[in-house]
C-alpha atoms as a printed R data frame, in Angstrom:
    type eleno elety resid chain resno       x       y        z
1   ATOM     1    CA   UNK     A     1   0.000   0.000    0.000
2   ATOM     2    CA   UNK     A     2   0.889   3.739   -0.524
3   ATOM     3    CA   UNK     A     3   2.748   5.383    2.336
4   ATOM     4    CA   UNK     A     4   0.036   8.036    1.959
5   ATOM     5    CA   UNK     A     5  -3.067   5.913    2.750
6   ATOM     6    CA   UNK     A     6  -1.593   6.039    6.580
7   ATOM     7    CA   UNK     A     7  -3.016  10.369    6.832
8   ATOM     8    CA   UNK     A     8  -5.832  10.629    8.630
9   ATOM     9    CA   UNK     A     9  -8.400  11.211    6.092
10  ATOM    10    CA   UNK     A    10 -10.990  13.108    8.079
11  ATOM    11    CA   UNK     A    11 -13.372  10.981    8.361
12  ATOM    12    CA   UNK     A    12 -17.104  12.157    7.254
13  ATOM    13    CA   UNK     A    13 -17.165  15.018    9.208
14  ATOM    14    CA   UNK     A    14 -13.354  16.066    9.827
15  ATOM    15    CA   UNK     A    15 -10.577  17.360    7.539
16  ATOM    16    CA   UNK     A    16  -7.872  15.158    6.323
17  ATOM    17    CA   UNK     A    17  -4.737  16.147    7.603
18  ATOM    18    CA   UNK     A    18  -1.681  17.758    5.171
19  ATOM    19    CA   UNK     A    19   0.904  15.037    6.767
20  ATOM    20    CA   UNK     A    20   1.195  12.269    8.978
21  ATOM    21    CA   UNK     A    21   4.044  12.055   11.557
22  ATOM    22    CA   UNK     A    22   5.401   8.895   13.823
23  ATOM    23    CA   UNK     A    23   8.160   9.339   15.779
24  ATOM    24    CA   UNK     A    24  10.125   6.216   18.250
25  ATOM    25    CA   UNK     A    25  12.282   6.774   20.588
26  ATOM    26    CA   UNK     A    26  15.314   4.998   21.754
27  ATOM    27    CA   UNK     A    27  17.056   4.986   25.383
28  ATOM    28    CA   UNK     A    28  20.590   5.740   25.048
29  ATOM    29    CA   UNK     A    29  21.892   5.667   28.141
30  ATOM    30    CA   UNK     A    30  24.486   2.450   27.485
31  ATOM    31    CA   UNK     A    31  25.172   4.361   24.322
32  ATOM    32    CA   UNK     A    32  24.408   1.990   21.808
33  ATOM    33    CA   UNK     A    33  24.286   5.112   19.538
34  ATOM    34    CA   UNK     A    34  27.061   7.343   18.447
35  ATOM    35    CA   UNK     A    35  25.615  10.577   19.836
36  ATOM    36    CA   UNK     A    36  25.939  11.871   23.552
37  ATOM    37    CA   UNK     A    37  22.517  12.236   23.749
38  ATOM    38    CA   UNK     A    38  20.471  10.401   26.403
39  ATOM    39    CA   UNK     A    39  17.865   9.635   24.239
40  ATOM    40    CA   UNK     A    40  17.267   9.259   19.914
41  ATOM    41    CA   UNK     A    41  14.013  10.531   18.518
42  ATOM    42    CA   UNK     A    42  13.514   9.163   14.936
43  ATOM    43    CA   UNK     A    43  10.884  10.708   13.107
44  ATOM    44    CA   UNK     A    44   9.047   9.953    9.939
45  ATOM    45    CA   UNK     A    45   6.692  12.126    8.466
46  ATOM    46    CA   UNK     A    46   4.584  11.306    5.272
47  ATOM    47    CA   UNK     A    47   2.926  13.690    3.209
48  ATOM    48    CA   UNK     A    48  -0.102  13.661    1.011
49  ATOM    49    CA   UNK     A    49   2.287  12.836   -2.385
50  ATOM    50    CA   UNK     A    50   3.850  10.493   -1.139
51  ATOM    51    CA   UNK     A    51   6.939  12.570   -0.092
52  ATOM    52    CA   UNK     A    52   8.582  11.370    3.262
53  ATOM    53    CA   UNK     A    53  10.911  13.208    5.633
54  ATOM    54    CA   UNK     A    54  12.966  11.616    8.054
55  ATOM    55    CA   UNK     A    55  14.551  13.219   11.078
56  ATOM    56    CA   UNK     A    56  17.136  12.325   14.008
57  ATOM    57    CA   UNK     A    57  16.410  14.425   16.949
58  ATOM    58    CA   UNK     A    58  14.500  16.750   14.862
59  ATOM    59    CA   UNK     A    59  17.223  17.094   12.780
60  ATOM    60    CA   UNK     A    60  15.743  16.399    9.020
61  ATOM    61    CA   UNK     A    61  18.025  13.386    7.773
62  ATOM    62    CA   UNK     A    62  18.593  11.003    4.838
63  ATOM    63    CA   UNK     A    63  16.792   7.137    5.076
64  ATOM    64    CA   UNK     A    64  20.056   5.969    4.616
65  ATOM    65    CA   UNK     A    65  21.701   7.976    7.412
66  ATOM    66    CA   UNK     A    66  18.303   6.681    9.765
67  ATOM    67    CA   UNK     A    67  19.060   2.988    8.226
68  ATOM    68    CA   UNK     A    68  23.035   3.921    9.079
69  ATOM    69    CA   UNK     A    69  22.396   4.909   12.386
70  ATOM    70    CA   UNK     A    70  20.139   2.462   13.765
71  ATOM    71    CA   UNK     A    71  22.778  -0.666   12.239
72  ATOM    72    CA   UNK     A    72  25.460   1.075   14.760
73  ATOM    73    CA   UNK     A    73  23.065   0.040   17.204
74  ATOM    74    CA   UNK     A    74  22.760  -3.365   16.008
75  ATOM    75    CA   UNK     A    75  18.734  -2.574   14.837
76  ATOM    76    CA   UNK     A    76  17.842  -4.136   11.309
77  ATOM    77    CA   UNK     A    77  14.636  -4.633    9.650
78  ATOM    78    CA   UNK     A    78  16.272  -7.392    8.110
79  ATOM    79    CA   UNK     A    79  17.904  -9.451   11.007
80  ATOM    80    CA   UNK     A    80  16.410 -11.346   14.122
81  ATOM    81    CA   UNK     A    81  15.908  -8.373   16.556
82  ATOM    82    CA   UNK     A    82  12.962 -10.592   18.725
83  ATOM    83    CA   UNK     A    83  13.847 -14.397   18.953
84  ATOM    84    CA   UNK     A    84  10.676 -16.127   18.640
85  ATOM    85    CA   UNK     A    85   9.825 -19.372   20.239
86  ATOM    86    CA   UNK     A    86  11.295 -22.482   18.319
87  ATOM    87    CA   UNK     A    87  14.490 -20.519   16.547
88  ATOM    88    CA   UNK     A    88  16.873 -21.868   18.842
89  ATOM    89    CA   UNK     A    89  15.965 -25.086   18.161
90  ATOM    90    CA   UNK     A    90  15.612 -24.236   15.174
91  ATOM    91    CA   UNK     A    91  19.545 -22.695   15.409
92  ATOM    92    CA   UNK     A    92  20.760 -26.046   16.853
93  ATOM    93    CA   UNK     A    93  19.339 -28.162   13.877
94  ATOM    94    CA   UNK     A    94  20.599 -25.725   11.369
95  ATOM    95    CA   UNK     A    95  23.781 -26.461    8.902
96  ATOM    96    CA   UNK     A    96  27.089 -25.003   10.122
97  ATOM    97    CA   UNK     A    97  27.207 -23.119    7.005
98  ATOM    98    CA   UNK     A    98  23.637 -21.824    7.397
99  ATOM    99    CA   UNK     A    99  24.332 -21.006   11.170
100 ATOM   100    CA   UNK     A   100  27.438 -19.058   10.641
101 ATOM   101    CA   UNK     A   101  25.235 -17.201    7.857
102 ATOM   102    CA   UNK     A   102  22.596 -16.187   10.705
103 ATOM   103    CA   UNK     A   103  25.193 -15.680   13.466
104 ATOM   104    CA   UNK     A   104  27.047 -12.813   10.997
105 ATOM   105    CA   UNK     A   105  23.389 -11.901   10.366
106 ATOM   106    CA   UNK     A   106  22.537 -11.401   14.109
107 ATOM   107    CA   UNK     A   107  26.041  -9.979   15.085
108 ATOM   108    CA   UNK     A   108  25.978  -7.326   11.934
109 ATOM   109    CA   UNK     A   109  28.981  -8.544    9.868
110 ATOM   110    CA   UNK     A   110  26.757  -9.314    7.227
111 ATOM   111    CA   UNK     A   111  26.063  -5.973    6.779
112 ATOM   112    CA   UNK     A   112  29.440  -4.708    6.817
113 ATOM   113    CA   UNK     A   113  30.410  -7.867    3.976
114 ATOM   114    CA   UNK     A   114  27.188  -5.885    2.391
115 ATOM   115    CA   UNK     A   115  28.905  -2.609    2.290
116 ATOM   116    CA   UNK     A   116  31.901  -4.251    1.479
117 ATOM   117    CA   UNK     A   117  30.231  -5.138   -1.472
118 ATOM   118    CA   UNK     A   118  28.478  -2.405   -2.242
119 ATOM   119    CA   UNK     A   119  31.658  -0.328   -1.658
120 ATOM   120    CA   UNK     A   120  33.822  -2.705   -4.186
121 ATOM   121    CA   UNK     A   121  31.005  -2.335   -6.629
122 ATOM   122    CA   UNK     A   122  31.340   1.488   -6.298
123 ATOM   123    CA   UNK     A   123  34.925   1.527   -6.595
124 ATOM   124    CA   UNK     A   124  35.333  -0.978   -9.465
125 ATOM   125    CA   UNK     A   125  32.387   1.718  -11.637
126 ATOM   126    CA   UNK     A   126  34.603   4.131   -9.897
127 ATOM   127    CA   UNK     A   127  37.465   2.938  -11.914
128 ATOM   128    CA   UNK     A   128  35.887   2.177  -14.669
129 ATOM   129    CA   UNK     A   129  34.817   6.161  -14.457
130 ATOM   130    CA   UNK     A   130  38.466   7.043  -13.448
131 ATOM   131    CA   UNK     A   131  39.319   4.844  -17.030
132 ATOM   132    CA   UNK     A   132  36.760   6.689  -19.141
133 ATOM   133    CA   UNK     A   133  37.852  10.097  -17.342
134 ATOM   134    CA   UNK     A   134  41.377   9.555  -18.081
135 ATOM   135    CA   UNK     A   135  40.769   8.815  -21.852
136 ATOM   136    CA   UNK     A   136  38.625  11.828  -22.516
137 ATOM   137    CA   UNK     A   137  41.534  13.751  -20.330
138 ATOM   138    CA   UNK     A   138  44.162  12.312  -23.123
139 ATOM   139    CA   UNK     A   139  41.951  13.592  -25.207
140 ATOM   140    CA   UNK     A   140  41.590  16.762  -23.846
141 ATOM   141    CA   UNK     A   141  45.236  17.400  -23.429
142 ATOM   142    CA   UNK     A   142  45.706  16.386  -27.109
143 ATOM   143    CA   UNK     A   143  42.871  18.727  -27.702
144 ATOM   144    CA   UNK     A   144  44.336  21.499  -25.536
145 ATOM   145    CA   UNK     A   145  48.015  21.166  -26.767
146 ATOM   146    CA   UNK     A   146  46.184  22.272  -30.378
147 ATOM   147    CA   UNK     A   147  44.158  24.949  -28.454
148 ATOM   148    CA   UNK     A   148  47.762  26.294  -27.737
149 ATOM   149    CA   UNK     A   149  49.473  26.252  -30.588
150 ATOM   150    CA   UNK     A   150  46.632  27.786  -32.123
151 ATOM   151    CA   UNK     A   151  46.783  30.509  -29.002
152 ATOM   152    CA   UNK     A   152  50.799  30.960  -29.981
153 ATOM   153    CA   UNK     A   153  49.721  30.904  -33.295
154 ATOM   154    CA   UNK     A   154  47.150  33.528  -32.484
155 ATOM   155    CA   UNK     A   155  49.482  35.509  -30.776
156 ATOM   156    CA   UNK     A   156  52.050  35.738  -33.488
157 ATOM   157    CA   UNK     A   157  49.594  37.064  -35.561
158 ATOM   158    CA   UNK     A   158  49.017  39.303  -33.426
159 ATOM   159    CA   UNK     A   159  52.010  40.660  -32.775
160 ATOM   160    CA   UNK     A   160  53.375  40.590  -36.420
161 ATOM   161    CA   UNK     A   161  49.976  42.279  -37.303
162 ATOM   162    CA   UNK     A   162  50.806  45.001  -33.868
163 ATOM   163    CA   UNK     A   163  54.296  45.486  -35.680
164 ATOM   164    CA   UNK     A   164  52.492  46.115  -39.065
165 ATOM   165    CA   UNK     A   165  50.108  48.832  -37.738
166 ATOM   166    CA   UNK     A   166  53.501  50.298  -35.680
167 ATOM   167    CA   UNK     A   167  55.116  50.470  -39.056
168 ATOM   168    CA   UNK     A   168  52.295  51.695  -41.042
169 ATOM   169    CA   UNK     A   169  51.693  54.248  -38.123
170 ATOM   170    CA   UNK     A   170  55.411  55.142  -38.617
171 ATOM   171    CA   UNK     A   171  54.994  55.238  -42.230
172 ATOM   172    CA   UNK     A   172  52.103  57.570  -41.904
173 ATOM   173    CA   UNK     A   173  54.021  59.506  -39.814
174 ATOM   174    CA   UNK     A   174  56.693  60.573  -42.033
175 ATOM   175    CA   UNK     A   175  54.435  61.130  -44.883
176 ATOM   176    CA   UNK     A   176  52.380  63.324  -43.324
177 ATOM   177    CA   UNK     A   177  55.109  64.903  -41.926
178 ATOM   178    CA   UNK     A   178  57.146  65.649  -45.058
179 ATOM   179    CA   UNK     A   179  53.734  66.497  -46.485
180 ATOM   180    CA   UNK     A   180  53.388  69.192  -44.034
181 ATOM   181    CA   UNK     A   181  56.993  70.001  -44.811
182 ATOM   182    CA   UNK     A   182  55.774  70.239  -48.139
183 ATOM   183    CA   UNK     A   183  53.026  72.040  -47.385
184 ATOM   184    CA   UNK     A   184  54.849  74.869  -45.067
185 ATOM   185    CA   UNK     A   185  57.431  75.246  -48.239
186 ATOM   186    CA   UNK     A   186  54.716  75.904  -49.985
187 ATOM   187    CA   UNK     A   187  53.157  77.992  -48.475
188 ATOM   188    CA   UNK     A   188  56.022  79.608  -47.622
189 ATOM   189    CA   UNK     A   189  56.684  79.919  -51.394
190 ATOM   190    CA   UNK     A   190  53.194  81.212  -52.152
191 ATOM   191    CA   UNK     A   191  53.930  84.216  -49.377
192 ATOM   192    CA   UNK     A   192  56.193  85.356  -50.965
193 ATOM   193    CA   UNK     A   193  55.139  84.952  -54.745
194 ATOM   194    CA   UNK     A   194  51.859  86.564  -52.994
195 ATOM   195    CA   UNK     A   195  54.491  90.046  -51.492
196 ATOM   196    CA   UNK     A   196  56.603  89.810  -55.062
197 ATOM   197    CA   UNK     A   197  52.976  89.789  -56.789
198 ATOM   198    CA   UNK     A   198  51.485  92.705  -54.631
199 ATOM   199    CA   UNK     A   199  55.193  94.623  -55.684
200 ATOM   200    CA   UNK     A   200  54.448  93.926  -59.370
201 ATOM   201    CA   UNK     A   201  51.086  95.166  -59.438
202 ATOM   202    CA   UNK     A   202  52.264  98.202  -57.328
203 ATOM   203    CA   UNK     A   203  54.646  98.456  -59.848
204 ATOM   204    CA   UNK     A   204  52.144  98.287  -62.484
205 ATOM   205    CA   UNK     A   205  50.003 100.408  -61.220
206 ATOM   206    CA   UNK     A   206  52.805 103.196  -60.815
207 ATOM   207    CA   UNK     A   207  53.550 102.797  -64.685
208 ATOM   208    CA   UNK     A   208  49.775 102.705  -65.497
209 ATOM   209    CA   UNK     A   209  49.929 106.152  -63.364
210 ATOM   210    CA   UNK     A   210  52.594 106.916  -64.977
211 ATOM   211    CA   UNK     A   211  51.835 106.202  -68.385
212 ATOM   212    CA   UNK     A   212  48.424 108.505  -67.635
213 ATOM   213    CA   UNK     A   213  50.146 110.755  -67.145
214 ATOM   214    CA   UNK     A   214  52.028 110.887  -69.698
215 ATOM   215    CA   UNK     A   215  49.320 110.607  -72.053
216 ATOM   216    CA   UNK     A   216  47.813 113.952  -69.989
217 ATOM   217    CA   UNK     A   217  51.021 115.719  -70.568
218 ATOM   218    CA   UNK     A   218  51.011 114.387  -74.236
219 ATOM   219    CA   UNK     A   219  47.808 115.369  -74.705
220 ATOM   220    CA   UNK     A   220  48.015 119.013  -73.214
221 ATOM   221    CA   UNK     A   221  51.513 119.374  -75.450
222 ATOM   222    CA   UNK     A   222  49.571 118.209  -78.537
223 ATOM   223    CA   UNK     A   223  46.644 120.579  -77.379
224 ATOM   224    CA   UNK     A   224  48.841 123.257  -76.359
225 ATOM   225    CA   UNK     A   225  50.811 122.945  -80.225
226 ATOM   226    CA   UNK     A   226  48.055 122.680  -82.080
227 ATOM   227    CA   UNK     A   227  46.714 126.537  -80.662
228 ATOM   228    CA   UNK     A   228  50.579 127.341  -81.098
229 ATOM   229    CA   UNK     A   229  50.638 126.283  -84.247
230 ATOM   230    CA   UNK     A   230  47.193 128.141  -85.747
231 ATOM   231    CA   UNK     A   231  48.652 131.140  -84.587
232 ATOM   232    CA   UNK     A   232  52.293 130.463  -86.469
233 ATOM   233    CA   UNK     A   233  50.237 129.522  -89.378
234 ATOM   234    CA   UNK     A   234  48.718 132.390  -89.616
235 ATOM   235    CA   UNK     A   235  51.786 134.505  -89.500
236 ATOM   236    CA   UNK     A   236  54.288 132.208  -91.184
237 ATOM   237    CA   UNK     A   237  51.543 132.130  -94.155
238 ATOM   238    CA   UNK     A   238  51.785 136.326  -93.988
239 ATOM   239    CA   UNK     A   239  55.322 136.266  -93.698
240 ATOM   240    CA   UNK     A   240  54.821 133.989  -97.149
241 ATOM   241    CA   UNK     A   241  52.172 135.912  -98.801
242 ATOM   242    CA   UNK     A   242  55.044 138.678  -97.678
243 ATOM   243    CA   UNK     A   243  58.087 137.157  -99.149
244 ATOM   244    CA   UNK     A   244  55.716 136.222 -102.148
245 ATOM   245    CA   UNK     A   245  54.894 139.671 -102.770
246 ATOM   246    CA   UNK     A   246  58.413 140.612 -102.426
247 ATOM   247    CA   UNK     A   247  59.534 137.720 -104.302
248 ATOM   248    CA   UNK     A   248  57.205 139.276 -107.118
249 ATOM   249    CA   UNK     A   249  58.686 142.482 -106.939
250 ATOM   250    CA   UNK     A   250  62.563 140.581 -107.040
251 ATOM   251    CA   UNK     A   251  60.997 139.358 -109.790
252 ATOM   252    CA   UNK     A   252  60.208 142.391 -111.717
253 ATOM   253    CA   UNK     A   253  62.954 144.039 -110.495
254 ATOM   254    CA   UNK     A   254  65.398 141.596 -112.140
255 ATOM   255    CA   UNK     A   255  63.610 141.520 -115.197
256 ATOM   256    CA   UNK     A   256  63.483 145.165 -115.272
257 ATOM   257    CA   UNK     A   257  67.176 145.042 -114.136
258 ATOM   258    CA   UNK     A   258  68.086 142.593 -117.325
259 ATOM   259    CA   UNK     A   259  66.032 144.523 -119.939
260 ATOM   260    CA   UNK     A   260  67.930 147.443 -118.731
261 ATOM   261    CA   UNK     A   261  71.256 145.015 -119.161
262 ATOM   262    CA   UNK     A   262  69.798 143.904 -122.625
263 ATOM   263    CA   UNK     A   263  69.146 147.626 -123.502
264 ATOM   264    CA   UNK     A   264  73.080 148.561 -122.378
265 ATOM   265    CA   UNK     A   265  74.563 145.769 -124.524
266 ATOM   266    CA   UNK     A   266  72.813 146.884 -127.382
């Protein structure tokens, strides 16, 4: 039957309760048990899923440590705690074989050779683990030996590829530097192409000035001969007309002058 069917159920007119509890308790004044306690409380309680709790003392506990604890004390569900009447004779008829069986039974060796076994099963899937663990730690060495050369690996790369970007930093560097070199020359250069230029038109613009007024002063010469030389027209064309009428007269005079000649060598 179900652990749980032991809960009080209610009844027809009650509620049934959550959990049921049981608790024994042992004397320990000889100290059968391990514990400097005068007395052992173990406890039991069973709950409506089936869930049980065990406790020592009120101390919540494994089954195993209650089933532990009570074999210290020589208590087994197993072995012959209460002789009942007839099992001695029965003891006496029994084969040596079979009574040495029920005397290790009685006394508790059997469940140490138990344990024994138990243990020596553990430890032989314990090895068997250990086996298994040390091949998959062969093969995580092997695995982790790549892992590393792959880190060094790694790490050369990196550092050849930190080297790089130094150099290419340094590269940079100087570039940029002769550029601005370049570029200070320059403008530098284009400073003083700019004052030279600024000279040049100043220069310019002087003989542009210059060269105005010249053309002024031409212009004023040319003005001022041109009413000069209406006015010397005018006279030098009387002094003309003059020497014309004079040259007239000459003229005549000679004429007159060789007739009179003509007439004398006659």
């Amino acid at each position: 039957e179900k652990s749980s069917n032991l809960i009080y159920n209610g009844g027809k007119s009650k509620k049934p309760a959550k959990e049921g509890e049981v608790s024994i308790y042992f004397d320990n004044s000889n100290k059968k048990f391990p514990t400097e306690d005068p007395e052992v409380k173990i406890t039991r309680i069973v709950r409506q899923n089936g869930q049980s709790i065990y406790k020592i003392n009120d101390k919540t506990r494994t089954r195993q440590e209650i089933v532990d604890l009570l074999s210290l004390a020589k208590i087994d569900p197993d072995t012959y705690n209460i002789i009942l009447q007839g099992d001695i004779t029965k003891f006496v008829e029994m084969h040596p074989i079979e009574r040495r069986m029920l005397i290790e039974e009685i006394s508790g060796i059997s469940i140490y050779e138990e344990k024994k076994h138990k243990a020596l099963n553990q430890l032989e899937k314990v090895e068997e683990r250990l086996k298994e663990a040390e091949i998959v730690l062969a093969e995580r060495n092997t695995y982790l030996k790549e892992l590393k050369k792959d880190h060094d690996q790694a790490l050369k790369f990196k550092d050849m590829s930190n080297k790089i970007s130094q150099s290419k930093a340094s590269l940079l560097k100087i570039q940029i530097d002769k550029k601005e070199k370049e570029k200070s020359e320059f403008q530098s250069n284009l400073e003083k192409t700019k004052q030279e230029l600024n000279k040049t038109n100043e220069k310019i613009n002087q003989l542009k000035q210059l060269n105005l007024e010249k053309k002024q002063a031409i212009e004023n010469i040319s003005k001022e001969i041109e009413e000069k030389g209406e006015i010397e027209q005018v006279s030098l064309n009387k002094e003309i007309e003059t020497l014309k009428i004079d040259l007239t007269k000459k003229h005549s005079r000679i004429e007159t002058l060789n007739n009179e000649l003509q007439k004398i060598d006659k």
